[in-house]
Each structure stands twice: as C-alpha cells, then as structure tokens.
N, C-alpha and C positions, 0 to 999 in steps of 0.2 A: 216886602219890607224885611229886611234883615242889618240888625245892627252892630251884630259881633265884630265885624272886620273893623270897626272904626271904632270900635273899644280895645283898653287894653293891650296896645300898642307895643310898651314896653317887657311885658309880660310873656316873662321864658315859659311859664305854666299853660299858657292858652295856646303858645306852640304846640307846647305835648298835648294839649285837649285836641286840638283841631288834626294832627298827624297819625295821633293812637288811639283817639275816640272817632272822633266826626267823621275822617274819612276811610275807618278800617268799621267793615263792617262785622256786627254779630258783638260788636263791644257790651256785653251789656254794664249799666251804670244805676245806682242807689243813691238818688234825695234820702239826706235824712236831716233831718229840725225839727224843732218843737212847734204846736199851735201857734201861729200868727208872726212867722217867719218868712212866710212867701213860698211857701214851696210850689203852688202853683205856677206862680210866677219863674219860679226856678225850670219846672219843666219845659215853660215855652222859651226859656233863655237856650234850653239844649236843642230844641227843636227847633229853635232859629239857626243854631249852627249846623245841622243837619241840612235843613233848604239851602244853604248857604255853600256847606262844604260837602256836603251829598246827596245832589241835586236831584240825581236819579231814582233817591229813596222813593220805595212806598211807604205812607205812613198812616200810623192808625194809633187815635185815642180812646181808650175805654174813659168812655164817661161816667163819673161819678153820682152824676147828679149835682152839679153846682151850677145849675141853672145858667144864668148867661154866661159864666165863665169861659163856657164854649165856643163861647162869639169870638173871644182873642184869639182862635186860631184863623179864621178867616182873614185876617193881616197879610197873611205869607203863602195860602190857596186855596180855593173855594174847598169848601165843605162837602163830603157824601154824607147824611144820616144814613146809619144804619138801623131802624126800628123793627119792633116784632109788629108783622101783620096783626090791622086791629087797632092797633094805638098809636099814638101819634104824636111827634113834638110840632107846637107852636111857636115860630116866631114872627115877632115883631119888630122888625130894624127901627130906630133910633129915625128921628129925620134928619136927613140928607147922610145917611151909613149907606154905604153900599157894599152887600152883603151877598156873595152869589153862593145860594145852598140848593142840592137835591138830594132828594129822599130817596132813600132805598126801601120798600118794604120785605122783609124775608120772613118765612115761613118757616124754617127749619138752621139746626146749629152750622150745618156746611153750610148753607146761604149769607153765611156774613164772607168767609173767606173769597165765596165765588163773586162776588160784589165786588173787588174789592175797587177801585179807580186809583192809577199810579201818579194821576192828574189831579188827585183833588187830596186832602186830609182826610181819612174815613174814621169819623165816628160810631164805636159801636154804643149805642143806647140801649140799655137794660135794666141798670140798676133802678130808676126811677120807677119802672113800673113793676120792680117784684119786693122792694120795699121790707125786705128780711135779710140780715147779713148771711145766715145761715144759707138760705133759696136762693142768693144773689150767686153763693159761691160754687153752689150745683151747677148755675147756669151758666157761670164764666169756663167753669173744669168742662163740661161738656163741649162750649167752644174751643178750649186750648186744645182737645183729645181732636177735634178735627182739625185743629191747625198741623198738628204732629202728621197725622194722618194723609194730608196734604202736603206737608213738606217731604216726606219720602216718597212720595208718588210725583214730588218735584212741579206741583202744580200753583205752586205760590209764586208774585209777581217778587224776587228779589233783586238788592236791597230790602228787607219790611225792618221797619222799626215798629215796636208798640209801646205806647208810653198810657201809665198804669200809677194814676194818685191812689192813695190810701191805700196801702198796698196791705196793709195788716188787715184788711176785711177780706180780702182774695188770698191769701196765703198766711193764715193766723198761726199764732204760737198755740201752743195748746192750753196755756193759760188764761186765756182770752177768747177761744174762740168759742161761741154761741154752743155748739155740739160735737161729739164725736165725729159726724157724719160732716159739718163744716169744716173739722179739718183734713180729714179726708178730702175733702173736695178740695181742697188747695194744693193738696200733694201733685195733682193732675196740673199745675199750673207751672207747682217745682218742677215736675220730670221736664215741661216743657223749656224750663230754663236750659238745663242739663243739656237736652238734646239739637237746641237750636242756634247755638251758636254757631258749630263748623256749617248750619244749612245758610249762613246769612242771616237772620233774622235775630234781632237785637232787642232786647226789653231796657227800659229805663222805666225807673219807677220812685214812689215817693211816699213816705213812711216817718212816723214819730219818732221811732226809736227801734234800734237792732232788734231789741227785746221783747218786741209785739210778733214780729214776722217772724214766720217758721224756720229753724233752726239751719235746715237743709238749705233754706232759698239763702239765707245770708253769705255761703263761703260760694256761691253760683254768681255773685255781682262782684265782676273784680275792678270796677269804679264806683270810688266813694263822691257825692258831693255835698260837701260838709257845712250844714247850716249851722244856726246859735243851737243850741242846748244839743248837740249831738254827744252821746256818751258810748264810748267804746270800752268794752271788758278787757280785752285782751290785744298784749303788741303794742307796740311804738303808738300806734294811734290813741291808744290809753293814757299814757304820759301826758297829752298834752288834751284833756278832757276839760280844763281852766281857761283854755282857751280860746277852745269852742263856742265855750258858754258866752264870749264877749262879741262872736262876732256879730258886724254890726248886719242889719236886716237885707240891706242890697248885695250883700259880698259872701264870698264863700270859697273856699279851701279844697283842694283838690286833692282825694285818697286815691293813689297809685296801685297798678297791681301788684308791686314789690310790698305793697303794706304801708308804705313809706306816704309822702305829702308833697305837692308841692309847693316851692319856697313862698311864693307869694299869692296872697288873695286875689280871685280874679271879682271884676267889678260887673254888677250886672243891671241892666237898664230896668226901669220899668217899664212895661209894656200897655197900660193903663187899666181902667175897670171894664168887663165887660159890656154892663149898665149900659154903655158909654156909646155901644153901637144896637141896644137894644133888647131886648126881652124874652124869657123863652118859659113856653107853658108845656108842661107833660100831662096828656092825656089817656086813660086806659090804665089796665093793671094784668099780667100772667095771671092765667088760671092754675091752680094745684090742683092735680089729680091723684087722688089716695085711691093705691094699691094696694091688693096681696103681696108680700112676697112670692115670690117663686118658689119650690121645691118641688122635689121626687120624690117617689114615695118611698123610698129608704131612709131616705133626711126624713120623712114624715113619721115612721115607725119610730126610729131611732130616736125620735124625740119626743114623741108621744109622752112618757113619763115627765119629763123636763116640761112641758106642754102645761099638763093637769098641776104640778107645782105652782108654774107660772098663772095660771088662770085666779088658784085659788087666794094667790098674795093679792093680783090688781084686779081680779073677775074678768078682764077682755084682755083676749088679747090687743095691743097696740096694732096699728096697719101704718105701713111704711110709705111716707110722701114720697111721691116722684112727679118727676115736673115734666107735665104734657102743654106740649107747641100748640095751644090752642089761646088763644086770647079772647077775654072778656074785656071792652069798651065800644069805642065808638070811633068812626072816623071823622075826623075835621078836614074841612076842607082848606 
C-alpha cells in the first residue's frame, strides 16, 4: 500500500520531498509537533514514500513501545521482530488482518544489525522490556556503536533507513535527561548521526520540541517536518512560529536544508489505528547487572584520599549499573 503518489498532485513541495528526501539517500529528516498531532502517523507518511520511492531501502523501526501501533507497518511489508532472547512480543491479529511477522531472537547488540531482512520492515524491540529512560538509552547507544562499527567495515545492507519516535528519550537535552550517564548515552546516537550519512544510512525521527533533544543532534537533521505547536528559536523558521501553531492535524510544512520552507502544506492521509489489525503483548523484562567499576591501581592509590572523603559523606560507595545481555522472563509460544 502506498498513497503518496496519489496525493498532492499539485504540490511543487512533494517534488522536492520525493527528489531530495525519498529518493537521495542518507537525508536524514526531524518530526517535530506537540502531543496529539500525529506524529506517528507522520512517520509512516515518510515511510510510505520511502517504499514507494526507495524501493530498495532497508528499513528499520525502533519501537517505542506503543503497542499495536506497530501493526501499521505491516501495510507496506511484513514485519522482522527484533527481540532480546528470553522475551517475547505477542500478537494477536484482528479477524480477518492478515499480518505476516517473524521473530528474530538475538542475544547480543551486533545481532540486531546482523538480522537485519531487506524484505521485510525490521523492528527493533527493547524499549518495552527495559522500561527506564535512563537504561533504555544505554541500550540504544550500545546498538548505534555497532551500527558505526558495521558501517565502516561496510557490512550494512544499504540503503538503511531508521526511523526513531520520541526521539528526546534517545538523545535528551541535558535538561531533561533522567542522568549524567543518560546523556552520555545519547551522544553515541548523535555521533551516529554525524557519521552516517555519507555511508547511506538515514535517520528520520520524531520529537516534541527542538528543545527536549540534545543540542548536537538538532543542526545533524537538515529536514524539518513541521507539525502544529513546532517552535523554532532561531532563523527564518522562527518568524513564522504563529503559524505553526495553526496547522491543522493531517497537514505539515516542509523545513528545507537552506533553513528556508516549502511554499505549500503537504496533505497527509491517514493510515488508520492499529487496533484495527490487532493486538500486541510484551513479555519479559532485561536484567541489570551491577558492577565495580574498573581501575588500576594508580587510579586506585590516587584516589584513595578522595575515596575516604567520599565514603564518609554517603558511608558506600555507589556501584555503577551496566547492562548484561542476559534476560530474565519467559518464553511464549
């Protein structure tokens, strides 16, 4: 299914979308709207023209966890899960949906990339079962460092697109973000912006506001797709902040890489609930494993003094989480 081509007709904008987005790869592009604008929606509007105008693509959704929402992609080509060994997503199609999904189970952060199927939608599934913005963001930087890793060892199936809701939980501003250590772990996500574009590989992502997501990642997307309440600080696209604010829920405004707009709103269908083809349960949850840190014993002398200070303000020292590839649940059949 694909309904871009027979929308928007008239529309000099959806030229330049589909000539300088869809079908040049490594474009990466930024949803940005306020709660209860569609930005879901909006993602699978881009991903429709992606199947549509590059065809080739491989594609992959980080899922958020919005439950059937993930069923709207199976519209446009059967689904891979990508799950951590151990746990398990449930579905239940709708009667009479027909729904073709296979599971991946992986064991390790390289095993999502080496999964990946050029033939099917690959979702990766995580969020659900580690259930901490902070933990979630370890776990995403951990994969983006083996995507790096793999794209100069040239072992990625390109075209890759990756399309990435709620993008301020993966790469937070520091005003927001849960911990030190959580924004850190986003930075691994920025470098991967930075570095993947000239390999082909393209992020599109989708966010509340410029203002939540980390400073770096924002001049890394040089495509805006401008929903209601988007508010921009600086540049031409600030001037017209009033107008933003009025666009209507199906339609959305095109931010150029010159900074600039394009003239007119493009229209965008709805693609319906995913309800609508059926159900989906997450079962299982990542285990945490608390470490020592590391050190030498030079780092260990050398702070000895620093040490006894620190003991005697909080009595323990603190021990530093790190996230071991072992899962605690159960499988479903």
């Amino acid at each position: 299914m694909s309904t871009t081509a027979n929308r928007n007709k008239k529309s000099s904008t959806i030229g330049i979308l589909v000539n300088q987005f869809w079908k040049r790869p490594g474009q990466h592009g930024l949803e940005i709207g306020t709660t209860g604008t569609g930005k879901t929606q909006g993602l699978v509007y881009l991903l429709d023209g992606l199947v549509k105008w590059s065809p080739k693509s491989c594609l992959v959704w980080v899922d958020t966890g919005k439950t059937s929402e993930m069923l709207l992609l199976s519209k446009f080509r059967p689904l891979n899960l990508l799950i951590p060994e151990g746990c398990d997503i449930i579905v239940k199609p709708a009667e009479g949906a027909d729904i073709d999904i296979k599971k991946t189970y992986i064991t390790s952060y390289a095993d999502v990339w080496h999964h990946l199927d050029p033939d099917r939608i690959n979702v990766i599934s995580f969020y659900r079962f580690v259930r901490d913005h902070s933990v979630n963001a370890k776990v995403v930087s951990k994969i983006f460092r083996e995507l790096i890793n793999m794209a100069y060892d040239y072992h990625l199936p390109t075209p890759l697109d990756i399309f990435i809701d709620e993008f301020q939980f993966i790469a937070p501003a520091k005003h927001i973000a849960q911990s030190y250590d959580h924004y850190l772990a986003g930075m691994d996500v920025v470098s991967s912006l930075y570095t993947m574009r000239s390999l082909k590989v393209r992020f599109v992502a989708a966010t509340q506001s410029l203002k939540v997501i980390n400073p770096a990642a924002r001049d890394s997307f040089p495509w805006y797709f401008i929903r209601r309440g988007s508010i921009f600080m600086e540049g031409k696209l600030a001037r017209f902040n009033e107008l933003w604010a009025q666009i209507p829920t199906n339609k959305a405004f095109i931010g150029l890489p010159s900074r600039d707009f394009g003239d007119d709103r493009i229209a965008m269908p709805f693609y319906g609930d995913g309800e609508e083809l059926g159900y989906v349960y997450y079962k299982g949850i990542l285990k945490i494993k608390k470490e020592k840190p590391e050190t030498t014993e030079t780092e260990e002398e050398e702070s000895e003094e620093k040490t006894v200070k620190f003991k005697k303000k909080s009595g323990k020292r603190k021990e530093s989480q790190e996230i071991e590839f072992i899962i605690q649940g159960e499988n479903y059949a």
